[in-house]
C-alpha positions as CSV (number, residue, x, y, z in Angstrom):
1,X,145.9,-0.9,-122.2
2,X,145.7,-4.0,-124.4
3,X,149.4,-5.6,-125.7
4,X,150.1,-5.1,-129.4
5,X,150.1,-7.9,-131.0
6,X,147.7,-9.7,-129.2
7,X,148.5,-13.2,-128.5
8,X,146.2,-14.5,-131.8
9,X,148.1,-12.2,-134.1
10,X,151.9,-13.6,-132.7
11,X,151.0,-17.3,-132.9
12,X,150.0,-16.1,-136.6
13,X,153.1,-14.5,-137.5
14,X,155.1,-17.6,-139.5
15,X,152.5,-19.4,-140.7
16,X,151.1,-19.7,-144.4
17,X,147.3,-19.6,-144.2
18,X,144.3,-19.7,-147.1
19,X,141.0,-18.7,-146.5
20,X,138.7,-21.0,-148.5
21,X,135.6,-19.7,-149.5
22,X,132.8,-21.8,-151.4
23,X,130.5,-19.3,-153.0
24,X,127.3,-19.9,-155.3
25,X,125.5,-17.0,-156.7
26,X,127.2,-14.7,-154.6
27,X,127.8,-11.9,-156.9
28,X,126.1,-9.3,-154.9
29,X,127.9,-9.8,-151.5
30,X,131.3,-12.0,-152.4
31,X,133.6,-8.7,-153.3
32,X,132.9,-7.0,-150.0
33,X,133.5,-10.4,-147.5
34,X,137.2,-10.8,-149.3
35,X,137.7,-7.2,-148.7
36,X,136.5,-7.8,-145.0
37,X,139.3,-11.1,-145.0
38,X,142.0,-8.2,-146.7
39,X,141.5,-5.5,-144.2
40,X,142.1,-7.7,-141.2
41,X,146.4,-7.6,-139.8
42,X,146.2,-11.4,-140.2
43,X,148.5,-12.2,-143.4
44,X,146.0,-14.8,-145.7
45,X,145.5,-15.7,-149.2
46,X,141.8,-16.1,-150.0
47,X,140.9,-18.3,-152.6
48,X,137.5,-18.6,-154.3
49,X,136.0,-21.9,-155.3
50,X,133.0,-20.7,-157.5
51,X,130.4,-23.9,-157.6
52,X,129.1,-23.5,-160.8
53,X,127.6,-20.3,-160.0
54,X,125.3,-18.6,-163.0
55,X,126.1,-15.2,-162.0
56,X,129.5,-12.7,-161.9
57,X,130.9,-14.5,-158.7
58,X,134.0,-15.4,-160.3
59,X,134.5,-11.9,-161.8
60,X,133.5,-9.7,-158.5
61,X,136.0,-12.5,-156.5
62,X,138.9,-11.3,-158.7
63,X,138.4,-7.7,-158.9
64,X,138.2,-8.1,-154.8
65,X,141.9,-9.7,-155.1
66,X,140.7,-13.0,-154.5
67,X,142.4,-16.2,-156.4
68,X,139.4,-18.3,-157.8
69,X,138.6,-21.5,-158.7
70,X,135.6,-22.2,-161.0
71,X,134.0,-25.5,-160.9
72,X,132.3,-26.6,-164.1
73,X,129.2,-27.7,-162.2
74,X,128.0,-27.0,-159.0
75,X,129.0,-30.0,-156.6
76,X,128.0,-28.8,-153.1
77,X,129.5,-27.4,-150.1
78,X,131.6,-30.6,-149.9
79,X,133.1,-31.1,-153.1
80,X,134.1,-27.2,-153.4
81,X,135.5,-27.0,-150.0
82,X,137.5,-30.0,-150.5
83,X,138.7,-28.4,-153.4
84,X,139.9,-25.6,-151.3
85,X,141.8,-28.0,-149.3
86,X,143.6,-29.9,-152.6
87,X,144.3,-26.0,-153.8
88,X,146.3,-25.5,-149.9
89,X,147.8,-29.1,-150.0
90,X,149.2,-28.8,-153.2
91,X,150.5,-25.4,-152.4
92,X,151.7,-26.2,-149.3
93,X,150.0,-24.3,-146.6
94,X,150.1,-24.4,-142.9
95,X,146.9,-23.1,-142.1
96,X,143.4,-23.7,-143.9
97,X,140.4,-21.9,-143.2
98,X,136.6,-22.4,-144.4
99,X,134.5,-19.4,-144.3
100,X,131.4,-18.9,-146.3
101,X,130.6,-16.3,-148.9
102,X,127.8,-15.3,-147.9
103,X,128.5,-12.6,-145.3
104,X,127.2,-14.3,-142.4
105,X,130.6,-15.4,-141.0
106,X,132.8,-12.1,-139.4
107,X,136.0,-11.7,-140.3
108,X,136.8,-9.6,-137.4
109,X,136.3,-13.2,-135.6
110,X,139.5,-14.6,-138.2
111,X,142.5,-14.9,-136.0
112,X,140.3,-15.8,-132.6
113,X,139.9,-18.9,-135.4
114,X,143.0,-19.0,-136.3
115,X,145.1,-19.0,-132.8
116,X,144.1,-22.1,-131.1
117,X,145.6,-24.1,-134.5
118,X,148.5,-21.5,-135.1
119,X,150.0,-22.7,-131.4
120,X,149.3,-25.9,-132.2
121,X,147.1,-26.9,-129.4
122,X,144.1,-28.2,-131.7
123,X,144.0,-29.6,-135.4
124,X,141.0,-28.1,-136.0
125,X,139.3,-25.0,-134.2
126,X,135.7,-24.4,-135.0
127,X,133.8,-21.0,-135.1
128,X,130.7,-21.6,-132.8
129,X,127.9,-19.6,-132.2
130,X,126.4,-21.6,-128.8
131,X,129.5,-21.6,-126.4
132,X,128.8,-18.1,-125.3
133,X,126.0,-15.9,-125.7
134,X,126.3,-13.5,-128.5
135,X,123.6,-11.8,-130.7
136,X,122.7,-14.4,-133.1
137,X,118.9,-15.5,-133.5
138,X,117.9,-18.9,-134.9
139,X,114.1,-19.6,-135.4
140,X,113.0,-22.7,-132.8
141,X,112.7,-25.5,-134.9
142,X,116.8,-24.8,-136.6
143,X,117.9,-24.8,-132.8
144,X,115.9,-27.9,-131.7
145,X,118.1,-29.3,-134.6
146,X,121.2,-28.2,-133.0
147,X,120.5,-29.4,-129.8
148,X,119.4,-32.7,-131.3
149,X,122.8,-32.9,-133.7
150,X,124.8,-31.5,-130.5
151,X,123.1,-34.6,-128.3
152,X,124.4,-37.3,-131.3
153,X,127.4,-35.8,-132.3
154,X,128.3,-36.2,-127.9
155,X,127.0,-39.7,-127.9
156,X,129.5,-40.6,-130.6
157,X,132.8,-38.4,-129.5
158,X,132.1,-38.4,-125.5
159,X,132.5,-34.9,-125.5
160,X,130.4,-31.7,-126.5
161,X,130.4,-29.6,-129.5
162,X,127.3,-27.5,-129.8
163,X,127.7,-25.8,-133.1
164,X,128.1,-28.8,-135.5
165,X,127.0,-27.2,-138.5
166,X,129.2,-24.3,-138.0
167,X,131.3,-23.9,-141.4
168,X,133.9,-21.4,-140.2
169,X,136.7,-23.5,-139.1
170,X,140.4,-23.2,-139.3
171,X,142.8,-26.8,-139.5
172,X,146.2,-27.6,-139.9
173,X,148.5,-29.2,-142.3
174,X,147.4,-32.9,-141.0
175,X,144.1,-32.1,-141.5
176,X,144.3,-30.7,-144.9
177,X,146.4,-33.3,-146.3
178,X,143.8,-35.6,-144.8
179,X,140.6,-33.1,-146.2
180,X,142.6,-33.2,-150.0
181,X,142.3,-37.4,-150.1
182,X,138.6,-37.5,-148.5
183,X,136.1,-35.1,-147.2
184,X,132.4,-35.7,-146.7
185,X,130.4,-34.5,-149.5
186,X,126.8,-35.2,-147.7
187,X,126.9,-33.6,-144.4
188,X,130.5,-32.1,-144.4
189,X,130.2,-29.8,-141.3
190,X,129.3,-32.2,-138.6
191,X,130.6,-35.6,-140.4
192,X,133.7,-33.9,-141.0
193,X,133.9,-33.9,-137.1
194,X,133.5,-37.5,-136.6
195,X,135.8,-38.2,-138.9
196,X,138.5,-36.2,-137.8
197,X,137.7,-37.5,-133.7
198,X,137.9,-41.6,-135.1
199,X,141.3,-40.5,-136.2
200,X,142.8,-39.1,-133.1
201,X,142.6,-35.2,-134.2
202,X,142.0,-32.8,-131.5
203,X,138.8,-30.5,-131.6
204,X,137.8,-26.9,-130.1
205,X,135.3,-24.8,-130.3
206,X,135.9,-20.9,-130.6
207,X,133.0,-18.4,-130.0
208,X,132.6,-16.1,-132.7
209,X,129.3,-14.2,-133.6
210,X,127.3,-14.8,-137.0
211,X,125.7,-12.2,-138.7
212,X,122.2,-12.2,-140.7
213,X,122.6,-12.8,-144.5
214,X,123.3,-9.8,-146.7
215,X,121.3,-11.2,-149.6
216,X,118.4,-13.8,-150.1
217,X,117.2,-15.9,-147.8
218,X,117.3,-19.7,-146.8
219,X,116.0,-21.8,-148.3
220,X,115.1,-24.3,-145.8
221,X,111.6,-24.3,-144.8
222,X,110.3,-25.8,-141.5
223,X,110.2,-29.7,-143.6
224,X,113.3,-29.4,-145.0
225,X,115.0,-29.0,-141.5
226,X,113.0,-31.9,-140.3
227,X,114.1,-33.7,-143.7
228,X,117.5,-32.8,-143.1
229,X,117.7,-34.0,-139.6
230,X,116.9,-37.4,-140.1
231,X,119.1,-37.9,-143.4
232,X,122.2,-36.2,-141.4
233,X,121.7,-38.3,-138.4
234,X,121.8,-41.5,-140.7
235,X,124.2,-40.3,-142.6
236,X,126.7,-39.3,-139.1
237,X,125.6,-42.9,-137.6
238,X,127.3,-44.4,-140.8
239,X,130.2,-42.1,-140.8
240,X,131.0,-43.6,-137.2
241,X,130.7,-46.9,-137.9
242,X,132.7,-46.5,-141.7
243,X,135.5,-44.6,-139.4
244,X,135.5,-47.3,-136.8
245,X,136.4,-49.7,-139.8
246,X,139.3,-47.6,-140.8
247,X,141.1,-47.4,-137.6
């Protein structure tokens, strides 16, 4: 018979922790992931940052319980997360975590995210699909990319991480004062990683599984990935040699 707590939910017990969820057009889905988030025995506060969305995302985010933010314009995954992380600076948190609205991320997977940055053994934990097998699927050409971002992203660190543009990730209070003052706005998922490595943070990768999207589909075709790879391996080439700079 398992111990109760487990381990995850103990190392959780003190800590003040916001889940940050960037949502656009996520009306249909948004209520039911924050009720997901509230049913789990971790203790969070979720807060909504609604990028300019032209549907009822802020309105089904509140009715779920949620605090939200709602940005004027849409800005991107990097300027509404970041936004997240001013919202948990400014409020003093202990614990910030990304997850995205779209229903793809589990929170049944939340404190296995949480725990490594709860005991303070990482600064950042990330939610990775590749470092055991699980269910997920991803069509050829998206995981030639990740084996190709996962190859430069080792080249630059020295070390692996296979799931670079995994956006469910959990950091500390360093990390989000650091997030509030700059955070990548380009690539955010796997820039965001060099940039936390050139300054000395400590990095882990957490298995979690990722589920298929509730609603829609994506929207990046076969050229768009290729597009995509070569702008994000510029832009990561940069970000090393800007972080370099700073240190």
């Amino acid at each position: 018979m398992n111990a109760w707590p487990p381990r995850e939910l103990l190392s959780t017990a003190h800590a003040r922790i916001l889940v940050i969820i960037p949502a656009y057009n996520e009306e249909h889905v948004i209520g039911g992931v924050i009720r997901e988030i509230s049913n789990q025995p971790v203790p969070v506060d979720v807060l909504v940052i609604n990028d300019g969305s032209r549907d009822k995302t802020a309105q089904a985010a509140e009715r779920a319980g949620a605090k939200v933010i709602t940005l004027p314009t849409n800005l991107g995954i990097g300027g509404a997360v970041q936004t997240g992380y001013r919202f948990a600076e400014r409020y003093g948190y202990d614990i910030a975590v990304q997850l995205d609205g779209d229903g793809q991320h589990n929170p049944l997977d939340l404190a296995r995210v949480i725990a490594p940055v709860a005991e303070g053994t990482v600064d950042m934990a990330v939610g990775s699909r590749y470092v055991e097998r699980t269910a997920y699927k991803s069509t050829t050409m998206r995981r030639t990319g990740m084996v190709v971002l996962a190859f430069m992203v080792r080249l630059i660190l020295g070390y692996s991480v296979k799931d670079t543009t995994s956006g469910y990730r959990a950091v500390n209070r360093k990390v989000i004062q650091l997030f509030s003052r700059r955070y990548p706005t380009d690539y955010p998922e796997p820039e965001s990683i060099i940039y936390l490595h050139r300054f000395g943070f400590r990095i882990k990768e957490v298995s979690v599984s990722m589920r298929e999207r509730e609603t829609g589909k994506s929207s990046i075709t076969p050229f768009k990935s290729i597009y995509y790879m070569v702008k994000v391996l510029l832009s990561m080439g940069m970000n090393a040699i800007r972080s370099r700079k700073l240190l």
